[in-house]
C-alpha positions in Angstrom: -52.5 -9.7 -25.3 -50.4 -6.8 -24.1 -50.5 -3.7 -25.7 -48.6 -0.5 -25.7 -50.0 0.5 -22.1 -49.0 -2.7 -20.5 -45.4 -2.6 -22.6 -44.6 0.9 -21.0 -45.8 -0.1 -17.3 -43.8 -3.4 -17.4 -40.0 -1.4 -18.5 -41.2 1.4 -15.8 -41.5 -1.3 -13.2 -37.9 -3.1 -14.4 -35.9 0.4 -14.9 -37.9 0.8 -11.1 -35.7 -2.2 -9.5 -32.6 -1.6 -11.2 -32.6 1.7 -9.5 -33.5 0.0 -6.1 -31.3 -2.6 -6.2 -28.7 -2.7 -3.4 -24.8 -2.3 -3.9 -22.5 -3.4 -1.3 -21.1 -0.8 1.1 -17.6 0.1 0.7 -15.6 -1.9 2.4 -14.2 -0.6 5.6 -10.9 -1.9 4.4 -10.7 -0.6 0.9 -9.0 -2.9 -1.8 -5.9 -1.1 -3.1 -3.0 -1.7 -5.4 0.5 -0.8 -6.5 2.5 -1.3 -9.7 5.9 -0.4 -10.6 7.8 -1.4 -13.6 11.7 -2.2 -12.6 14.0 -2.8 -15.3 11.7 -4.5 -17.7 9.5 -6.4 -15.3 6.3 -5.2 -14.3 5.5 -5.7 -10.2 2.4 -5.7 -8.9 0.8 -5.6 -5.4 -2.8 -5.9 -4.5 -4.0 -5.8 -0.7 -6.9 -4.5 1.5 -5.9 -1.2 3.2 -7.0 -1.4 6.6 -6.9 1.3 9.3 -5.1 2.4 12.7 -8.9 4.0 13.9 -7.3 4.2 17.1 -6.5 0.8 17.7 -3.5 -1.1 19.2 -1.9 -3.0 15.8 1.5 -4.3 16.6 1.0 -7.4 18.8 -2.9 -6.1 19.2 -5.0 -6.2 16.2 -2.1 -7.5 14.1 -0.8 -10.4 16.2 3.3 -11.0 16.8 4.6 -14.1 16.1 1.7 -15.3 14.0 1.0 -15.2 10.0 -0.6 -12.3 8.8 -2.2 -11.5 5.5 -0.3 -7.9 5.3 -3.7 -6.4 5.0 -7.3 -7.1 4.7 -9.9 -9.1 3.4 -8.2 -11.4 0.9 -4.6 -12.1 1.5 -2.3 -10.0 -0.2 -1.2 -10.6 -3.3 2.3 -9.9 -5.4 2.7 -10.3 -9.0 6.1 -10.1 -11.4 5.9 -10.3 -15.1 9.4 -12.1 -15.5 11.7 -14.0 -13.0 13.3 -11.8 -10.1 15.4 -12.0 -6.9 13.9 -11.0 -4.1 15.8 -10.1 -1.5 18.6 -11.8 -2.7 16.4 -14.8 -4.0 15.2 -16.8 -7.2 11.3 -15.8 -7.7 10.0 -16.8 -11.1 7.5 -15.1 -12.6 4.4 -15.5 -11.4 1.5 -14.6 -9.0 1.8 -15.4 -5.0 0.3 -14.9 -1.8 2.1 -12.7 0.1 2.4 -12.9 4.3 4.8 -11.6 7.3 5.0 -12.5 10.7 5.4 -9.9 12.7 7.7 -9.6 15.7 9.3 -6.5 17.4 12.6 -7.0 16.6 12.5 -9.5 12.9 9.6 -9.7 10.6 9.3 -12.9 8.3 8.2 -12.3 4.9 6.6 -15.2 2.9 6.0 -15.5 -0.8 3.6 -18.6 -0.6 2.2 -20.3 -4.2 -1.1 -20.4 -2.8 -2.6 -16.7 -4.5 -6.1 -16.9 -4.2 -6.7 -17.3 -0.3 -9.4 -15.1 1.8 -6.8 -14.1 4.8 -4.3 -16.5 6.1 -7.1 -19.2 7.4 -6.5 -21.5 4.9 -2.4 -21.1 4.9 -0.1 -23.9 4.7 3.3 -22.9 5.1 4.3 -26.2 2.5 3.0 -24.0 -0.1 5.8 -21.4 0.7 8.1 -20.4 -1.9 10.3 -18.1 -0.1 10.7 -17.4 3.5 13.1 -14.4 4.9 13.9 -11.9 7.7 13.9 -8.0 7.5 13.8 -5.4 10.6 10.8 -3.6 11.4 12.0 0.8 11.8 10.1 3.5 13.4 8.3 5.5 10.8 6.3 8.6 10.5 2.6 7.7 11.3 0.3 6.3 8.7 -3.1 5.6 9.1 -3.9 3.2 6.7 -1.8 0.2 5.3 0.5 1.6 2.7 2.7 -0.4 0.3 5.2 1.9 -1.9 8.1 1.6 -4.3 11.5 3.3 -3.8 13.8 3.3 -6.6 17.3 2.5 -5.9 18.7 1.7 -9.8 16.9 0.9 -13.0 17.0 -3.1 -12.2 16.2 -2.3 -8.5 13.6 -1.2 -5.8 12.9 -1.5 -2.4 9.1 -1.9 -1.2 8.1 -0.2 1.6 5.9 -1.4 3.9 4.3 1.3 6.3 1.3 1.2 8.7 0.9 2.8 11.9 4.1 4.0 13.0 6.7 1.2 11.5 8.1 0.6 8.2 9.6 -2.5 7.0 11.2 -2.8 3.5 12.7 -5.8 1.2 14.3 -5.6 -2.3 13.3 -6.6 -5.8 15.6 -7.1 -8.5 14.8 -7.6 -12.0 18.9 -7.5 -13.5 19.6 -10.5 -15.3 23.2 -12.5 -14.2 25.4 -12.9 -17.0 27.0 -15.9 -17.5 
């Protein structure tokens, strides 16, 4: 039979591990994210924010000609709350994995139905929704992976995507075509 010794002894020694317990150390990478509402449709963009520590990233760490995960850790992700064009193109709303391939002259960005993926190992370029070409620009310096809006009307905005020293950018647009 326990009594009121062994009761305050056995919550010590629980409260005890709690406090000892180990988290997980901050990723080196840190998971980040960026919403903008455009027009009436809410955009969102989750990724892991890696950093330039020195390294080589264009055709280095970040390989040309190859898919990349546009960040760390999980593939990046985009999210819009109603249908949009991207770029010019049909998206419907939804969730997707997002992906470039990076080349000096032409990036490829990829809006791929596949969401849920850790990096691009398990990417399959059938589950592609949307493939198309932007130009990579010099840019000021940026340490870590940054993406950004920049508004251009009320129905529009560019993302920017900066790291290192380029930028490249692609349009959302959330205005609905009258017909």
């Amino acid at each position: 039979m326990l009594n009121k010794f062994h009761y305050v002894v056995l919550i010590i020694l629980l409260f005890s591990l709690t406090l000892f317990a180990q988290k997980e150390p901050p990723r080196l990478s840190p998971k980040a994210f960026v919403g903008q509402t455009i027009g009436y449709t809410d955009v969102k963009i989750t990724y892991g924010a890696p950093g330039v520590k020195g390294r080589k990233i264009w055709g280095g760490l970040v390989p040309y000609d190859t898919v990349w995960r546009t960040g760390a850790n999980e593939a990046t992700t985009i999210e819009f709350s109603t249908d949009v064009k991207v770029n010019g193109h049909k998206v419907p709303k939804g969730r997707y994995g997002f992906f470039t391939i990076p080349n000096p002259n032409e990036w490829t960005i990829i809006l791929n139905k596949v969401d849920d993926q850790w990096g691009a190992f398990k990417y399959d370029p059938e589950e592609d929704l949307l493939r198309f070409k932007v130009k990579p620009v010099k840019h000021a310096f940026r340490e870590r992976l940054m993406f950004s809006f920049e508004y251009k009307s009320p129905f529009s905005a560019d993302v920017d995507i900066d790291w290192e020293n380029l930028r490249v950018k692609f349009t959302i647009d959330t205005s609905r075509d009258k017909k």
